[in-house]
MARLUMSE-421721 format. One line per 10 residues: number of its first residue (from 1); for each residue x, y, z of C-alpha. Coordinates in steps of 0.001 Angstrom, whole numbers, padded with zeros to 6 digits. Each point is the difference from the previous one (the first is absolute). Layout:
BEGIN
NUM = X:Y:Z; ...
This chain:
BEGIN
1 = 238702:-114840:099157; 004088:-000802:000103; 002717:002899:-000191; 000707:-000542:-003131; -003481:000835:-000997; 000400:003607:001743; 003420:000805:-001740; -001589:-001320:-003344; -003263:002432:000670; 002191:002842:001029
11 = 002002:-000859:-003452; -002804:-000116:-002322; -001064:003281:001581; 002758:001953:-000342; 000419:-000751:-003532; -003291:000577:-001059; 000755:003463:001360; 003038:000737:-002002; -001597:-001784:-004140; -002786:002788:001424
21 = 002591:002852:000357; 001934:-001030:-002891; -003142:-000421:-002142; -000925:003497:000755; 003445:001536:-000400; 000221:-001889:-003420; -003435:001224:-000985; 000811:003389:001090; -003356:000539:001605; -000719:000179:003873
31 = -003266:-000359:001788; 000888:004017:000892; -000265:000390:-004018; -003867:-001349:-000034; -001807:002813:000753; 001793:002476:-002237; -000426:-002321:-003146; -003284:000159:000979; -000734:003406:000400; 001849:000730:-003659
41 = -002169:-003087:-001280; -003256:002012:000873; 001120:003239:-000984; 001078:-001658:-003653; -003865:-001291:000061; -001152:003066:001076; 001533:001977:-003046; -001999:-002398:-002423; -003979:000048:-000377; -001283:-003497:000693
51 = -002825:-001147:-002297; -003044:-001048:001954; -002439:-002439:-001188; -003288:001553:-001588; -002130:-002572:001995; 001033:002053:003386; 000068:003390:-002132; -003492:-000780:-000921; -001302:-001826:002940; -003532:001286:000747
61 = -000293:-001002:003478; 003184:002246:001297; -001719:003097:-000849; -001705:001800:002360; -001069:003830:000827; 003036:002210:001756; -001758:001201:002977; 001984:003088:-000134; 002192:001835:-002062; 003223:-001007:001889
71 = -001023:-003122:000058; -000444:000085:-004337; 003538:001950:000273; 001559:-002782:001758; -001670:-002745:-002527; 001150:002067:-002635; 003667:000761:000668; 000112:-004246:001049; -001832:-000544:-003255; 002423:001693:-001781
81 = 002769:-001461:000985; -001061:-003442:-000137; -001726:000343:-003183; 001781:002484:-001789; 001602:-003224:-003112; -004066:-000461:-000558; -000854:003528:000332; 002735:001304:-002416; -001415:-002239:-002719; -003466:000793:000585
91 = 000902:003867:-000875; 002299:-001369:-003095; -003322:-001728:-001149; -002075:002662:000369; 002788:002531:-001877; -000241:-002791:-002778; -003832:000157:-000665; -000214:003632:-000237; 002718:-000513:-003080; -002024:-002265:-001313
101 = -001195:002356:-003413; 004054:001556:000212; 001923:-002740:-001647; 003198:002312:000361; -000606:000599:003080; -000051:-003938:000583; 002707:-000747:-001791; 002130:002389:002093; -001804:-001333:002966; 001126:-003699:-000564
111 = 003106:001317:-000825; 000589:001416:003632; -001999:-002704:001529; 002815:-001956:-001290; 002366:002147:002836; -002995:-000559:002543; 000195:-004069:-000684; 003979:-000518:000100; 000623:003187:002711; -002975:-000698:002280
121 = -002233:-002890:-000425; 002534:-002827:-001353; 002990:000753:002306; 001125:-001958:003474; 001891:002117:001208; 000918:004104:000526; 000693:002305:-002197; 003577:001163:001065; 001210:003615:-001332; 003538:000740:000965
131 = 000249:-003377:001724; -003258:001581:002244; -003200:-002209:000107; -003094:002228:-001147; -003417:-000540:001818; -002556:-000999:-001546; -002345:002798:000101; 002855:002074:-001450; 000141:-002390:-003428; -003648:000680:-000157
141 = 000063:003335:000287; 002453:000406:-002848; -001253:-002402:-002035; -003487:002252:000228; 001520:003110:-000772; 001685:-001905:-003060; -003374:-001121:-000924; -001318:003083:000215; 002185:001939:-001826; 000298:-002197:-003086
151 = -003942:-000177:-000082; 000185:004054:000104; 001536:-000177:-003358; -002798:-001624:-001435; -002683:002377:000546; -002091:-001807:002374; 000585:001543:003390; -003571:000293:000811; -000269:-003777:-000836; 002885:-000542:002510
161 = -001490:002469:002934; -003370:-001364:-000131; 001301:-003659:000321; 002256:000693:002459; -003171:001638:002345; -002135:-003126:-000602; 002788:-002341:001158; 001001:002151:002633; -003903:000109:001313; 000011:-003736:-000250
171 = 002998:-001144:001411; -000854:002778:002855; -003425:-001649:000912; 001533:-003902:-000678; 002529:001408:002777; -002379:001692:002031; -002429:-002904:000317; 002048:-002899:000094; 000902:-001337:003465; 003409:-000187:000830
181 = -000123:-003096:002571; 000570:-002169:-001788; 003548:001591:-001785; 003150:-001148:001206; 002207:002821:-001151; 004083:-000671:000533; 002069:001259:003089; 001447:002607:-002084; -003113:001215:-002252; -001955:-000064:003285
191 = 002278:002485:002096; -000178:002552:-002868; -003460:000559:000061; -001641:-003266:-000134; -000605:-001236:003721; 002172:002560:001959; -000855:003607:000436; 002985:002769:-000942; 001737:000961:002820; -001266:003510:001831
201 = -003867:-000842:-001573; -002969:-000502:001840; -000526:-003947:000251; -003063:-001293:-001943; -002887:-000814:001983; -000961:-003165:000620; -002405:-001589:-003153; -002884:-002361:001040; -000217:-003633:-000679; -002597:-000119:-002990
211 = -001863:-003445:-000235; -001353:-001151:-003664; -003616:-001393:000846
């Protein structure tokens, strides 16, 4: 190899080094930058209930008995989490057959399912009050009370607690029974309660490896 092809190499180098810096100056984003977009991309995704397929909501051969009850806590608080798009309609069902001989009661029920379809289930992205992203479970929560309350009027509160106990029982044993192996929850969902224990609480013990025969 000649001199020339040295100062030529030690050329080509050096200017691929400054397009690089003057691509990310231009760009305005630095390899430092990464990991924070990615932390705010996660908690974005973490603010908005992911709908899971029914297939793996339904699958028969993840269920299995909790051989104890922390063990069916921690399925259930995982279950919830990763679950809770699927398990939010399943109790929206259920309110909408025991309406089924109200047809006020329905119509004001479609009429607020209307706020549950654009507000919860139809959106991409946060809901932002006061330019402050609201989680998730928060939307849900209101949009329950809401549901609640404009049911109330109608006279068919029993209708509404009895329905609410029967999803509640079956979303609670879904959660309790299904395995959670198999759920790949995000970094953010996972540290509030999915994967990680709360700081200052007694660590979960450790769950045996259950094999389908």
């Amino acid at each position: 190899m000649s001199l020339n092809s040295f100062a030529n190499y030690g050329t080509l180098t050096t200017n691929s080094t400054v397009v690089t810096t003057k691509l990310q100056s231009d760009g305005n984003t630095t390899t430092a930058d990464l990991p924070f977009l990615t932390r705010a991309k996660n908690t974005a995704q973490s603010l908005i209930a992911t709908p899971r397929p029914w297939r793996e909501l339904l699958d028969y051969s993840a269920f299995s008995r909790p051989y104890s009850y922390d063990d069916a806590m921690f399925r259930i608080r995982q279950n919830l989490s990763y679950f809770r798009f699927n398990y939010t309609l399943i109790l929206l069902f259920i309110l909408f057959l025991s309406l089924l001989w109200h047809p006020i009661s329905m119509i004001v029920f479609l009429i607020v399912f209307v706020a549950w379809f654009f507000i919860y289930f139809f959106r991409d992205s946060p809901v932002v009050i006061f330019n402050q992203p609201v989680d998730d479970r928060v939307v849900v929560c209101l949009l329950s009370l809401l549901t609640i309350l404009a049911l109330g009027f109608t006279h068919v509160g029993l209708n509404v607690l009895l329905s609410l106990i029967i999803g509640v029982v079956i979303v609670g044993l879904h959660a309790a029974f299904r395995l959670t192996e198999d759920l790949f929850l995000d970094e953010a969902s996972a540290a509030e309660g999915g994967l990680f224990s709360v700081e200052g609480s007694q660590p979960l013990p450790l769950r045996p490896t259950y094999t389908h025969i």
